[in-house]
N, C-alpha and C positions, 0 to 999 in steps of 0.2 A: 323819386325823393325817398329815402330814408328815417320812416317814422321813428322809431325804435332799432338798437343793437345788443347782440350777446358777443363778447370778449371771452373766448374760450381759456383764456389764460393771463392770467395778473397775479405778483408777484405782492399783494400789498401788503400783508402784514411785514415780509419779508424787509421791504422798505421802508417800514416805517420804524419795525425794532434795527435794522442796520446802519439807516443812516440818520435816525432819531425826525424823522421828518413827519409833521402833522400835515395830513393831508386834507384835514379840512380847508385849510389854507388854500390859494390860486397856486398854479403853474411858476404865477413871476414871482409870488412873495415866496415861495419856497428857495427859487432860480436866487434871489438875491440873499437869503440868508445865506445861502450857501455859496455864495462867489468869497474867492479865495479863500475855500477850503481844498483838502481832499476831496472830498465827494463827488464831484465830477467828473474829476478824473477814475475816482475807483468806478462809479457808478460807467465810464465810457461814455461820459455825456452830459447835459444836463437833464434836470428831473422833467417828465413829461407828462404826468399822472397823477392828476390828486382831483380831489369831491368835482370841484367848479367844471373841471373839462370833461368829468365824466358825464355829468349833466346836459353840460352844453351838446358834447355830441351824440346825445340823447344813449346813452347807455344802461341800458335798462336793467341789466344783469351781469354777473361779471362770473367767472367759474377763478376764484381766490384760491391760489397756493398754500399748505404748509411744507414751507421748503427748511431742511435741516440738512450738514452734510457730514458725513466724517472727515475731522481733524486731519490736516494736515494736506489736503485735496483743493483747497483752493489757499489765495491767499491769507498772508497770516493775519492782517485786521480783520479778516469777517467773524463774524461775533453768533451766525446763526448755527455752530457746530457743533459735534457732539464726541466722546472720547468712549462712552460707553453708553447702553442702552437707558440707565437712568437719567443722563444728560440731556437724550432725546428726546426721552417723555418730558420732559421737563422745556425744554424747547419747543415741542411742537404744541404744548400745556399753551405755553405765553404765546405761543401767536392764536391760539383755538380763542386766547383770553382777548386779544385784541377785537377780533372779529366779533366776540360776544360783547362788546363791550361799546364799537361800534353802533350794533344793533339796541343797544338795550338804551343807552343813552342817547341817541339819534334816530330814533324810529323814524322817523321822519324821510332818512334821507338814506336808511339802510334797515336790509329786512334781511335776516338767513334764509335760506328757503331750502327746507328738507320734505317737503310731500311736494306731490303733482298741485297739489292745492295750493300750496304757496306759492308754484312757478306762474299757476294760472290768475291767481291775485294782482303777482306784480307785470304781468303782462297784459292785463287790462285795462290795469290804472296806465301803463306807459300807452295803452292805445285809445283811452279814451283821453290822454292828455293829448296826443297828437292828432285828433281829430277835431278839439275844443276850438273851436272860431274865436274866442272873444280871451282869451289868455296869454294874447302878444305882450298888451302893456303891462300884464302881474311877471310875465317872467323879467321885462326889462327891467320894472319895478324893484324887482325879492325875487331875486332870480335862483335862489337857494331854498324857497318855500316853493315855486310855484310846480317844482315838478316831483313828482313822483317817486317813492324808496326804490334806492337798488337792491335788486337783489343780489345776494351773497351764496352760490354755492359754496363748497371749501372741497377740495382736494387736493388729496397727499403727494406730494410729488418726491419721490425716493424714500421707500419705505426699510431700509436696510437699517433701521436703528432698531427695529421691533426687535422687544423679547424674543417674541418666537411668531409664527405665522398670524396665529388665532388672536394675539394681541388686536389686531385689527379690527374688531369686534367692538373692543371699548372706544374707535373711533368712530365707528359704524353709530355707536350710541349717544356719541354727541355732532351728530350731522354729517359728516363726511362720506362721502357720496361716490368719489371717485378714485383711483389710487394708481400711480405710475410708480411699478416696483423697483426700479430702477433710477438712480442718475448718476454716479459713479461706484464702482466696485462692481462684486459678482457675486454676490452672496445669493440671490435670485434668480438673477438669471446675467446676461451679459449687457454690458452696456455700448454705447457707442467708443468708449473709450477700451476697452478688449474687445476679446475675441470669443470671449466665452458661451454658454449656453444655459439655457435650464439648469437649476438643480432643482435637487429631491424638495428642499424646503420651497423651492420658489413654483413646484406645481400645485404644494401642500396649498402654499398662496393661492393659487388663482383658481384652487376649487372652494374656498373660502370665501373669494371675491365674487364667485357663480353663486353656492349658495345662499350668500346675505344681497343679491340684487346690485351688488354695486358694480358702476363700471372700470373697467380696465386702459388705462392710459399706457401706450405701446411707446410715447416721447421717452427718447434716448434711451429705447433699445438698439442693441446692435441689430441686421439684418436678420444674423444665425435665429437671435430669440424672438425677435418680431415675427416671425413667421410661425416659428414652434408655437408663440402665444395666440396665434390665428387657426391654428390646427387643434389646441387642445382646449383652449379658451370657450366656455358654453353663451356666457353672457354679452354685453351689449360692449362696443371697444371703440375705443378714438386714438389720433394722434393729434394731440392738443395743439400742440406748437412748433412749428417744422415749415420746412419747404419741400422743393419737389429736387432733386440729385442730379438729374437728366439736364435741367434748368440753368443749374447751378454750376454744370459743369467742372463738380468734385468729386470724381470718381469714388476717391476712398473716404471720404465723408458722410458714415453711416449715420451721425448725426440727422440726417435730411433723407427723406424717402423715394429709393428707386421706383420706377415705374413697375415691377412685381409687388410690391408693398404695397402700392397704392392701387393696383386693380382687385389684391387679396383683401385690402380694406372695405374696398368697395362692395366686393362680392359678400363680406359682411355683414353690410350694409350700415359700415361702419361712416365714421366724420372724421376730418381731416384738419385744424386749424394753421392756417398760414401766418408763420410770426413776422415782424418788420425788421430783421435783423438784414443790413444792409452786407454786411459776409453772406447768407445766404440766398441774397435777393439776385446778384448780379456776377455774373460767370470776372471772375480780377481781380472782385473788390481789395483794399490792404487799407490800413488807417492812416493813410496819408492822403486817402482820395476826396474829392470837396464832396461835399453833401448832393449838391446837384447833379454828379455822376450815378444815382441811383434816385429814383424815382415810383410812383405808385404805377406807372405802367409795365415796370416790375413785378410787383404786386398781383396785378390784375395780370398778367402772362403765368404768374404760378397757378393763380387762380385757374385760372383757362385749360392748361395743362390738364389738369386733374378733373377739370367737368369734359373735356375730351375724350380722356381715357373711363369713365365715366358713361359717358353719355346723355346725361342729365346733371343741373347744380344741384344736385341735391346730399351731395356729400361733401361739398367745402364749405370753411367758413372761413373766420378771425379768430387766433388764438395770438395776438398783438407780442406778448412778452414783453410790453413796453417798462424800462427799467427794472429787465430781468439780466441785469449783466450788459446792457446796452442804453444808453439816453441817446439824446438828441443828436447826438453826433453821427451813431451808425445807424440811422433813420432815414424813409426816400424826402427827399428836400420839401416836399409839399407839408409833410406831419411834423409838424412844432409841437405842438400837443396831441392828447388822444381824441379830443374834440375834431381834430381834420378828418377822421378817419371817413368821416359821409363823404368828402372828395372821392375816394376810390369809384363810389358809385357810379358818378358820371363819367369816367373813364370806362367802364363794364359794360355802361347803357351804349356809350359811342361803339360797341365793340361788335356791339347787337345783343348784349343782354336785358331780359323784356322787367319788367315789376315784379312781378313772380317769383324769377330768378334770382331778383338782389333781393328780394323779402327773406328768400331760402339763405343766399350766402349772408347777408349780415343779420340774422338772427333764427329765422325757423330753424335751418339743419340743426342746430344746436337746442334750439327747443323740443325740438322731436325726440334727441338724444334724451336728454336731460329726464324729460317724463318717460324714458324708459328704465331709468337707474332711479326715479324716484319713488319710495312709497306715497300710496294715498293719503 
């Protein structure tokens, strides 16, 4: 059974300034404001993420995006882009503000957490709520009161709007904790969309991201600089949200990590997070295929993959991506919302994975990480 979860990767602020959705709201109330709109369709889905399911599927922690990108790189209605470097701060400003804003006005149900102190906080309260014998009929009751804040890390995902390297510092200063240098272009280094490598400003980077303790996110590096970033990189590293390439049977889809990547992760002793994109999950997939053609035992085969080559769970986890550019639609059939996610488990348990092991993949590895990038 799955007391508690960490979600290596959610896109929320993202979705809530892009497609103006309050997520305090349910799953369905959202699912119908939003029937016959857009949003579905842009979202590839419907919405699967908001307060009530995170709750339910007891998610204790979430590692939260500021996602920004340059103009012209995705489609023309997305609203989270930037044309120049003041655009960005200014962007990545409004989603830092969501998040604070979150927390300040809903303590209750959302906590930032920038020290080991805060991780340790809200992982107590989520374990002494899941131990509590007598708190069945308050959550059936107030089922929004009865459980415990999430915690909110924040990291950067694609940092290529920065002024300049050392800019990173003033996000260092207000929480941000993790930073994936990359998600389209090459200003840094290459992404999965080139072929590029390293530059001069993108090591300037990642000896600034050693020095301030923060960790490094290797998602949607190409190959060339994943590995550069594993060789030069001093500090603690992940790849948030991805699958396994071998798996997937996408040769040239550095998007998802080959089996070199993921033994050099490991030898890092680095975390891996597994996202639900059903393109990645299943060697075919195309958007014409029913939902039920991809499933959590998917899922748990990437999983597998990677504690094999491995040799211990102690380096995967969940990095969900759930309505990060996918909803409901390219999703394995069993996950309606992010509340299913504990289903995985007993698929893992049948597999021969013991308590231990699903304690590590659905939340410790990522705890472990986490208080390593965190100040006291």
């Amino acid at each position: 059974m799955i007391h508690w979860m960490i979600d290596g990767h959610l896109d929320l602020a993202y979705s809530a300034l892009t497609f103006g959705r309050d997520l305090f709201r349910s799953v369905d109330e959202i699912r119908e404001m939003e029937r016959g709109t857009l949003t579905p369709q842009r979202n590839n889905g419907e919405c699967t993420v908001a307060v009530p399911e995170l709750q339910k599927g007891h998610t204790a922690l979430v590692i939260a995006s500021l996602f920004v990108v340059r103009a012209g790189v995705l489609e023309a209605w997305e609203t989270q882009v930037y044309r120049t470097p003041q655009e960005a701060r200014q962007r990545w400003t409004a989603q830092l503000d969501v998040y604070r804003r979150w927390c300040e006005d809903h303590p209750a149900i959302f906590r930032q957490v920038t020290s080991r102190r805060d991780l340790q906080q809200v992982i107590k309260a989520w374990q002494a709520f899941a131990s509590a014998p007598a708190t069945g009929e308050e959550r059936a009751e107030h089922p929004a009161s009865a459980y415990p804040p999430i915690g909110l890390v924040v990291m950067m995902e694609g940092a290529e709007g920065l002024r300049e390297p050392r800019e990173i510092e003033a996000y260092a200063a207000q929480g941000v904790r993790l930073v994936a240098p990359v998600w389209a272009g090459g200003r840094f280094c290459g992404s999965n969309r080139d072929a590029e490598a390293f530059t001069r400003e993108g090591w300037e980077l990642l000896d600034i991201l050693a020095d301030l303790g923060m960790g490094l996110d290797l998602a949607h590096m190409n190959e060339k600089s994943s590995l550069q970033a594993l060789d030069r990189f001093e500090g603690n590293l992940c790849a948030s949200h991805t699958a396994c390439r071998a798996l997937a049977r996408q040769d040239d889809n550095q998007r998802l990590l080959s089996d070199l990547q993921i033994r050099r992760i490991v030898e890092r002793d680095g975390v891996i997070g597994i996202a639900l994109n059903s393109r990645w999950l299943r060697p075919g997939w195309s958007a014409g295929d029913p939902r039920e053609s991809t499933t959590l035992k998917h899922v748990a085969a990437h999983v597998d993959h990677i504690c094999q080559i491995a040799g211990d769970a102690r380096h995967v986890a969940l990095g969900t991506d759930l309505d990060g550019g996918f909803g409901r639609a390219r999703i394995p059939a069993e996950v309606d919302t992010i509340a299913d996610l504990p289903k995985l488990a007993d698929i893992l348990a049948e597999a021969g994975y013991n308590e231990s092991d699903l304690a590590a993949i659905f939340g410790g590895n990522w705890q472990i990480f986490l208080e390593r990038i965190l100040p006291l």
